[in-house]
N, C-alpha and C positions, 0 to 999 in steps of 0.2 A: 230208144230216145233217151240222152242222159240230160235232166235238167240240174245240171249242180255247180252251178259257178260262183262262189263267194264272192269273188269281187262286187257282183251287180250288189247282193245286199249290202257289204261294204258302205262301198260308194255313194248308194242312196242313202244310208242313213249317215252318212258324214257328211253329205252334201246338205239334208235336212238341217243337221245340228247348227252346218256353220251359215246356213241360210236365213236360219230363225236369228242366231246372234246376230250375224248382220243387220236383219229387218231392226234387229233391239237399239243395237249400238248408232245406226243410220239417223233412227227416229227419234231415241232417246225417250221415249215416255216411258214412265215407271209402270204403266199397269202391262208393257210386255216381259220386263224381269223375268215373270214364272214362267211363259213360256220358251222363256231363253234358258235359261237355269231349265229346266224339263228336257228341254231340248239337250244341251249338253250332255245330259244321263242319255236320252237316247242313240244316240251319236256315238257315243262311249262303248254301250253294250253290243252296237252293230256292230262295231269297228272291234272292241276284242274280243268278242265271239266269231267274227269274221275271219281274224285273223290267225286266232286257234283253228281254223277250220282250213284257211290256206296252210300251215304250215302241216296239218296232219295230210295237205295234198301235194304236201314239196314242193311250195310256191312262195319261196323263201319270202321272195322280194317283196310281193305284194306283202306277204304278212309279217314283216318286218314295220314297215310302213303304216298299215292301219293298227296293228299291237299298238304299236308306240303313239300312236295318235290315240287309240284306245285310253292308254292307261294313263295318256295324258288328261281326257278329259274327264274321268273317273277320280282323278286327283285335283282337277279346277275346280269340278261340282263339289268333291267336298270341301277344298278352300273356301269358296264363295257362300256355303249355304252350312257348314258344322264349322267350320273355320271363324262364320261371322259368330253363331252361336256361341261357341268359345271363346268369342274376342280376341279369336289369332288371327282373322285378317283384316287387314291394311290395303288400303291400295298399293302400298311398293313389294306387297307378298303378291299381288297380283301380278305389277311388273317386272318380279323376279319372274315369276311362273312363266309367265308369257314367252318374256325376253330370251330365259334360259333353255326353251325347245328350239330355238332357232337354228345352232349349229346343228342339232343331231337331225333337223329338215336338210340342213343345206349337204347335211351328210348320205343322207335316203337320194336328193337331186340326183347325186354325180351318177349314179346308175342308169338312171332315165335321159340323163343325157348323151349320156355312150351310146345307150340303145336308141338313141334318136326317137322315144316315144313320145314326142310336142306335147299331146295333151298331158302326158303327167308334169312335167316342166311346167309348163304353163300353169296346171293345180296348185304346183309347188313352188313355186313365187308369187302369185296371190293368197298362197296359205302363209308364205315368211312376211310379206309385207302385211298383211293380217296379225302374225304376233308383235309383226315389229310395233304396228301404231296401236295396236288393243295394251300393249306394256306402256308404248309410251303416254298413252291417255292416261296411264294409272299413276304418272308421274306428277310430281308439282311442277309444271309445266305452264307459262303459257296459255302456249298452243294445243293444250290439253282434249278440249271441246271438238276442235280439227280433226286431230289425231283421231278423234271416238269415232268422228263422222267416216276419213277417210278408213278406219277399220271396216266398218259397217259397210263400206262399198267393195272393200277387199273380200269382207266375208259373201257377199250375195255373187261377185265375180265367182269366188270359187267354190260355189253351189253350183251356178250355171258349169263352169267345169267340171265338176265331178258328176251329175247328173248326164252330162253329154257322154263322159267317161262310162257311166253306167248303161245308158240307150245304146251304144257303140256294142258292149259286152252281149245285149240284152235281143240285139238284132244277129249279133252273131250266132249264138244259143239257138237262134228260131231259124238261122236258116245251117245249120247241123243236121237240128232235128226234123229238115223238110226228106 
């Protein structure tokens, strides 16, 4: 029986990450911050331990895709939380951050849409529409508050995504090893 498939840990712990953000950004109360900010760190360490573990299994694609979302969030967490300490961040270092992962997502996309793999497509434009409005909340904006809210619903979409992504992996594994 081989139980070893990165993806499922991946998956769920990026689904956590952007699920908890979600719940933060949706609701906006301040006493969720730490578990959102927590959350990120987790999500991060799934995703690039995950992905170091896809590639040592020449599984490029996957672990291209949570690396990069990895080191992505390894680098919000510290903006957000040694960045504020420092007093280098800003909200517009946030919606740089944000804003500026989007093409190298929409660049991971084009693979999964050759391979006609719907759920990852589907992950990967509620995760870009997710930095789109998490960047633009961070903007002097308006519509700023919107923007948070409509993140917060991008991110709990693409929890549900990625968790189903992961039950899918997680069902397959169990029936291998029947």
């Amino acid at each position: 029986m081989i139980l070893g498939n990165p993806a499922i840990f991946t998956l769920l712990g990026f689904g956590f990450s952007v699920g908890v953000l979600g719940v933060q950004q949706l609701l906006s109360y301040p006493e969720l911050i730490g578990a959102a900010v927590y959350a990120i760190v987790v999500g991060a360490i799934a995703e690039f331990v995950g992905g170091m573990w896809c590639f040592a299994r020449g599984e490029t694609y996957m672990a291209s895709i949570v690396a990069t979302f990895g080191a992505w969030l390894i680098g919000y967490f510290l903006l957000v939380t040694q960045g504020a300490s420092l007093k280098l961040f800003h909200p517009l270092s946030g919606a740089l951050f944000c804003l500026l992962l989007i093409p190298p997502v929409i660049m991971l996309t084009v693979p999964a849409i050759k391979m006609r793999l719907a759920g990852l497509v589907w992950a990967f434009i509620f995760l870009i529409a997710l930095l789109l409005f998490l960047g633009l909340a961070n903007l002097p904006l308006a519509g700023a508050r919107t923007f948070q809210k409509i993140a917060g619903v991008c991110g709990i979409v693409s929890a549900i995504i990625l968790w189903s992504l992961a039950w899918k992996a997680i069902r397959q594994m169990a029936e291998q090893s029947s």
